[in-house]
VOGU-3710 file (C-alpha; in Angstrom, 3 decimals, decimal comma):
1> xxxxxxxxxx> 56,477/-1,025/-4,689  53,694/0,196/-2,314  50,388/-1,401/-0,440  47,883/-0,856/-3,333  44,220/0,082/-2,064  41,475/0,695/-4,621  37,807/2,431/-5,248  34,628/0,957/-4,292  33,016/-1,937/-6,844  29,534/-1,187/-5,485
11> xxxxxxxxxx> 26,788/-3,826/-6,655  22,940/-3,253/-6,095  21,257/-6,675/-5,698  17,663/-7,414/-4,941  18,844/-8,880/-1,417  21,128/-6,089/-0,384  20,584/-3,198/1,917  22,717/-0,172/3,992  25,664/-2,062/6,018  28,442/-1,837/3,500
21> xxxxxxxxxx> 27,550/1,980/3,402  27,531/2,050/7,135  30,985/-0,197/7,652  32,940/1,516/4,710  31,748/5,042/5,723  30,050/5,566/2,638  28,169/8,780/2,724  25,262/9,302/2,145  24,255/5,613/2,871  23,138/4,074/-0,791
31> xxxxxxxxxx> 20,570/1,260/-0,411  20,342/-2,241/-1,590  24,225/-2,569/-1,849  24,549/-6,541/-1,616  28,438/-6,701/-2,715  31,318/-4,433/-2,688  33,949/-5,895/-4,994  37,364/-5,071/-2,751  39,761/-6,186/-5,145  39,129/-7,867/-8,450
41> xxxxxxxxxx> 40,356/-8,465/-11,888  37,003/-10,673/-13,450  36,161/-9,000/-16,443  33,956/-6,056/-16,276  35,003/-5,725/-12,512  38,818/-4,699/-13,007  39,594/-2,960/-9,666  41,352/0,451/-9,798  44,100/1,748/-7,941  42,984/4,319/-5,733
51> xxxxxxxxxx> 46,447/5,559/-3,825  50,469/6,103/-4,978  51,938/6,164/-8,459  49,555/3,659/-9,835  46,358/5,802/-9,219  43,662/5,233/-12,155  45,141/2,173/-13,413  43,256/-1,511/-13,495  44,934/-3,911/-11,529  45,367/-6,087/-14,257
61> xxxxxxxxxx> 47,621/-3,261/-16,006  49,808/-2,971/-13,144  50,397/-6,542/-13,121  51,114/-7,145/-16,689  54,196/-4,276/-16,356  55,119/-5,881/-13,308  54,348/-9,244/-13,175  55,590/-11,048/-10,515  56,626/-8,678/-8,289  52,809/-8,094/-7,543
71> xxxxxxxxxx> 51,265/-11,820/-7,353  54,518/-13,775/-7,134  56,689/-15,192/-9,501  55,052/-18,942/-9,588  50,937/-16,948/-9,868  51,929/-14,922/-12,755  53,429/-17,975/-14,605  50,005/-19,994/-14,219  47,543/-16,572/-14,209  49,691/-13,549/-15,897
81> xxxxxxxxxx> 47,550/-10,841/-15,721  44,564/-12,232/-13,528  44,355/-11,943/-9,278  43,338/-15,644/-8,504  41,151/-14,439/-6,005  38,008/-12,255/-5,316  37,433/-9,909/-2,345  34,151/-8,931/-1,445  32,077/-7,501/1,556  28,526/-8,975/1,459
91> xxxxxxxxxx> 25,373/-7,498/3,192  22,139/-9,414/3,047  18,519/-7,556/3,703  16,998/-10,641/2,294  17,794/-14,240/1,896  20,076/-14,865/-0,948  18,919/-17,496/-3,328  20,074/-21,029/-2,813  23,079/-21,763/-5,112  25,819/-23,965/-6,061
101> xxxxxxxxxx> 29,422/-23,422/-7,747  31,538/-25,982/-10,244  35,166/-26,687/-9,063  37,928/-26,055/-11,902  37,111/-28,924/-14,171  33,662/-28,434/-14,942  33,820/-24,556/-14,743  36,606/-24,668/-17,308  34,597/-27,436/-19,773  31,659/-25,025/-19,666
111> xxxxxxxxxx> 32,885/-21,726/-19,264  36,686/-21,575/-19,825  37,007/-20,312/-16,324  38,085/-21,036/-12,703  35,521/-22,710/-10,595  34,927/-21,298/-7,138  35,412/-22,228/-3,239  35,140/-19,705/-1,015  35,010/-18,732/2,520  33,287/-16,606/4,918
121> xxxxxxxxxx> 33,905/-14,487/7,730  31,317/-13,617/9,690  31,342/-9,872/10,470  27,760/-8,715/12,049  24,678/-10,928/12,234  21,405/-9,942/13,927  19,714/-12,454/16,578  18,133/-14,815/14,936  20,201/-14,653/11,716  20,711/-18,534/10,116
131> xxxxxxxxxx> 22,572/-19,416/6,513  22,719/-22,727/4,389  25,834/-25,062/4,631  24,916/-28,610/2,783  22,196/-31,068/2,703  20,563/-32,182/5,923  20,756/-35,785/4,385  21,841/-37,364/1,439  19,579/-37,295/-1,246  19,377/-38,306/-5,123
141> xxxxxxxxxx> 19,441/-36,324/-8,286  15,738/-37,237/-8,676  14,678/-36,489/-5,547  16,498/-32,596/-5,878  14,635/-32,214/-8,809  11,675/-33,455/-7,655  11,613/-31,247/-4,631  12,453/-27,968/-6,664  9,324/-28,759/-8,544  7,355/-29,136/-5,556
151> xxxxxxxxxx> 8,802/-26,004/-3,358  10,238/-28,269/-0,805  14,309/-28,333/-1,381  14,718/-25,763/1,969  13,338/-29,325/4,353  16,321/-30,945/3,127  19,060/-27,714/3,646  21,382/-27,600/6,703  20,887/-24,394/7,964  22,973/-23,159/10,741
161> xxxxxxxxxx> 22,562/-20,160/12,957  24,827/-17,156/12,497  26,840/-14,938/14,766  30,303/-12,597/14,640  33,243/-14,525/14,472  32,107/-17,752/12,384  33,626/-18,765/9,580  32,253/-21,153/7,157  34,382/-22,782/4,166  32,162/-23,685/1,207
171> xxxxxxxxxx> 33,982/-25,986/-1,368  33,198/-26,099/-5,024  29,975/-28,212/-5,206  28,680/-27,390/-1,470  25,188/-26,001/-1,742  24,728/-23,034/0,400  22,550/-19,251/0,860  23,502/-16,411/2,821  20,326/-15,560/5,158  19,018/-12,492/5,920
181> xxxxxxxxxx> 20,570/-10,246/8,547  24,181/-10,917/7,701  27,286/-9,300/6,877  30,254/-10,656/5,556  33,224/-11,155/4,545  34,192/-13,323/1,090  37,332/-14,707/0,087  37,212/-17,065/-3,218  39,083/-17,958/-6,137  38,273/-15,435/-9,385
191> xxxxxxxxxx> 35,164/-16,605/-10,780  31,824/-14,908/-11,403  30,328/-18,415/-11,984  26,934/-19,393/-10,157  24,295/-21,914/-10,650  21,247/-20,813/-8,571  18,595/-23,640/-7,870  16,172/-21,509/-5,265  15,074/-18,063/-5,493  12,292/-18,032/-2,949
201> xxxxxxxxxx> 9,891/-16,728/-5,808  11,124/-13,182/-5,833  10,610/-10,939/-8,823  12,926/-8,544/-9,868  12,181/-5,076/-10,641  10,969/-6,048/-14,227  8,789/-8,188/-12,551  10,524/-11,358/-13,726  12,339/-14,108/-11,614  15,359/-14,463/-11,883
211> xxxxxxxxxx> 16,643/-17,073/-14,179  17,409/-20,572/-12,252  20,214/-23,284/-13,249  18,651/-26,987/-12,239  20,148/-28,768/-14,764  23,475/-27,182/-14,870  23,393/-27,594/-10,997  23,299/-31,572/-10,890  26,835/-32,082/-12,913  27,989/-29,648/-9,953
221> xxxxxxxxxx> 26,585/-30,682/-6,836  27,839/-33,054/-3,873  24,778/-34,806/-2,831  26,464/-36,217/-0,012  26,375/-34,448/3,674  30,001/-33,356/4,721  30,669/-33,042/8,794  29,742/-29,904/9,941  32,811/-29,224/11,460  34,873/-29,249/8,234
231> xxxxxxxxxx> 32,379/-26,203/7,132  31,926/-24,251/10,218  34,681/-22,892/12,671  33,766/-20,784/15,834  36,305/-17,924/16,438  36,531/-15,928/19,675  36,134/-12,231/19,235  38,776/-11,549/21,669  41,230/-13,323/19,899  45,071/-14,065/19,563
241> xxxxxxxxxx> 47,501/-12,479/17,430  46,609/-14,849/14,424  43,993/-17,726/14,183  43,979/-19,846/11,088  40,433/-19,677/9,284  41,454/-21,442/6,520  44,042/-22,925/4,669  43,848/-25,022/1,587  45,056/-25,459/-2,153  43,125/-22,006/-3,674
251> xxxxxxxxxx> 44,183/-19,522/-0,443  45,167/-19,501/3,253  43,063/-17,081/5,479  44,208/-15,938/8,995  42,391/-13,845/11,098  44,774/-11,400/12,866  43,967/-9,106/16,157  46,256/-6,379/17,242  46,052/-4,204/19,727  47,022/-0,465/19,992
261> xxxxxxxxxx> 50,962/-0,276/20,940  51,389/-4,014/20,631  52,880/-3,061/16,755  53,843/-6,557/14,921  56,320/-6,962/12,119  55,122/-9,059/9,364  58,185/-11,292/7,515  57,625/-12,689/4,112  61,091/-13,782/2,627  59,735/-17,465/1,712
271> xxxxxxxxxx> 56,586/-16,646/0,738  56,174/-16,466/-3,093  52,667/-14,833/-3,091  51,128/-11,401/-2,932  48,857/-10,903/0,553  45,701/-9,145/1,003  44,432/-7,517/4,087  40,561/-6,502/4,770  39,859/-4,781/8,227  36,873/-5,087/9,670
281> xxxxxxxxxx> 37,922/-3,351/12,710  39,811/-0,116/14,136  42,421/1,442/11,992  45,765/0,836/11,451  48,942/1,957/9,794  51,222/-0,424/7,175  54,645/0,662/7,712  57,944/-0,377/4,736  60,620/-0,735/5,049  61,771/2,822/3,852
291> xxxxxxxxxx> 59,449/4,274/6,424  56,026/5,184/4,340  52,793/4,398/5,834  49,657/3,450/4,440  46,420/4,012/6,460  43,858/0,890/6,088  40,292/1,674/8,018  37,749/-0,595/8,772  36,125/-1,512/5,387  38,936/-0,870/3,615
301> xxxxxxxxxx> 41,040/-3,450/2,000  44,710/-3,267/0,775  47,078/-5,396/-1,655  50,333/-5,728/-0,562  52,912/-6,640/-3,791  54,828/-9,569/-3,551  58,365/-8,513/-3,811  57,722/-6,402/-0,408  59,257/-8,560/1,924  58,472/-7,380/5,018
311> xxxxxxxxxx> 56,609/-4,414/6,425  55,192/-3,065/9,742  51,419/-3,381/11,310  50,635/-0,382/13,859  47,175/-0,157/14,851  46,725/3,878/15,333  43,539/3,489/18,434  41,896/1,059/20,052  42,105/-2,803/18,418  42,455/-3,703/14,446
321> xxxxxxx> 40,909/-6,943/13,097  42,401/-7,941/9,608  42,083/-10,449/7,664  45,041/-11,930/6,384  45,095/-13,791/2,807  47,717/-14,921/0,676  48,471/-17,943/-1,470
//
C-alpha cells in the first residue's frame, strides 16, 4: 500500500474563474474553473490514480480488490466500493447561487443517495469578499416563497464577511452561497445533490437560467437561525501543529501547520479509517514506513490507505499547511 494521488476533475461553471489554475500550477491557466474534484467516487466523477502501481485505475476499482485496507474495515462494510466523502477546491469569480442540501433521510427517499454537510476552509479571499451562512431571522415557508417571488430572499440571508483562515460548517438543511472573490476548500459527504433557490438571474450560455428547486427546497430547509458560532470558526494563520476545524458524525477535519525541519510522525494504529490530506501550502514529503516518499504540493491532494499505520510528514522548504481528514 502507497499514498494514492490522482488527476485533475476540472469543472467549468458559470461562476468560476483562474485560481485553481494558479494554486494547482495548472499551465496554461484555463478560465472559469469553479471546482476541481480532488478525490471522488460519485458517478461520472470516479477519480483516477495518478502515481504507483495503481496508475489509470478508478478509485472505486482499487477499493473493490482491496476493500478495507483502503477506507477501513467498518466504511467498506456500510459503503463497499464508494469514498464517503468529496474533495474539492472551489474558486468563485461570481456569486454562487443560493442553495440548500437534504440530510440522509430525505436525500435517500428522493434520490437513493447520501445527503450532504460539508465544510469549508477558507483559502484566499479578496477585501471585501462576504458568503451566506443561514437566515438572518426565522421565517415561514410562506414567507420564503413569497420572497423568491418577489426578488427579496438575499434581506433575510446572514451573510458574513470572508477572510484566510475561516472555516464555516454547513449542516444538511443550512442555506448558504459562496460569494464572489473566494477560494476554497470543501470537505462533504459523497453526494452531488443540490436544491438551488437563488440564481441572481444569470443566464447560461444558452441563454437560459438555470433550473431552480423551491419546492424541493422547503422539505429540506431549517427555517430556524442557528448561533453563528456553531457555523463559523476563526483560525490563526500562524497556527499550531494541529487545530480542530471540525469534527462530527460524517468526518473530522484538522488543520495541520508544519514547519521546515520540525518533521512529525503521524500514528494511526486505532484509527479504522482511511485519511486524506489537501495542502494548500509549501510542499512536503510523506515518508512509510519502508522508506518511500511521496511528494504532495500545494494544490495537490493525497489518499492515504487505511491499513498504513503510520507514516512520516517532512515539509521539504519553508511551511506546509494540510488539511487533515479522516473518519
Amino acid at each position: 500500500m502507497y499514498p494514492l494521488k490522482f488527476k485533475n476533475i476540472l469543472k467549468e461553471v458559470i461562476w468560476g474563474g483562474e485560481k485553481i489554475s494558479v494554486f494547482k500550477g495548472i499551465s496554461p491557466i484555463r478560465q472559469s474553473i469553479g471546482e476541481s474534484w480532488e478525490i471522488s467516487t460519485v458517478p461520472n466523477y470516479v477519480s483516477i490514480v495518478s502515481n504507483g502501481e495503481w496508475q489509470g485505475l478508478p478509485l472505486t476499482e482499487v477499493i473493490e480488490k482491496h476493500k478495507g485496507k483502503i477506507t477501513g474495515e467498518k466504511i467498506y462494510q456500510r459503503y463497499k466500493n464508494e469514498l464517503p466523502l468529496l474533495f474539492k477546491i472551489l474558486d468563485t469569480k461570481d456569486h454562487c447561487s443560493v442553495q440548500v442540501h437534504p440530510d440522509d433521510e430525505l436525500a435517500g427517499k428522493r434520490h437513493s443517495c447520501n445527503g450532504k454537510t460539508e465544510v469549508w476552509y477558507v483559502i484566499d479571499a479578496e477585501a471585501d469578499a462576504t458568503l451566506v451562512s443561514g437566515f438572518s431571522k426565522s421565517i415561514s415557508v410562506e414567507e420564503y416563497k413569497k420572497r423568491i417571488e418577489e426578488n427579496a430572499l438575499e434581506e433575510v440571508l446572514m451573510y458574513h464577511p470572508v477572510k484566510a483562515g475561516d472555516v464555516f460548517f454547513i449542516p444538511a438543511g443550512h442555506i448558504h452561497a459562496i460569494g464572489k472573490g473566494i477560494l476554497l476548500a470543501e470537505i462533504q459527504q459523497s453526494s452531488d445533490i443540490t436544491y438551488r433557490v437563488y440564481d441572481y438571474g444569470r443566464k447560461n450560455a444558452d441563454g437560459n437560467c438555470r433550473e431552480l428547486h423551491i419546492d424541493e427546497s422547503v422539505d429540506a430547509l431549517n427555517f430556524s437561525v442557528q448561533p453563528a458560532n456553531e457555523l463559523k470558526q476563526e483560525t490563526a494563520l500562524i497556527a499550531s501543529n494541529s487545530i480542530e476545524l471540525a469534527d462530527c458524525e460524517f468526518f473530522t477535519v484538522r488543520l495541520l501547520t508544519v514547519k521546515v525541519k520540525e518533521k512529525i510522525e503521524k500514528d494511526y494504529r486505532n484509527l479504522d479509517s482511511f485519511i486524506v490530506y489537501m495542502c494548500i501550502e509549501g510542499v512536503c514529503e510523506l515518508i512509510t514506513g519502508n522508506g518511500e516518499k511521496t511528494l504532495l504540493k500545494q494544490g495537490e491532494s493525497v489518499l492515504i490507505p487505511a491499513c498504513m499505520e503510520s507514516f512520516e510528514i517532512n515539509p521539504v522548504s519553508g511551511e506546509t499547511r494540510l488539511i487533515e481528514c479522516y473518519l
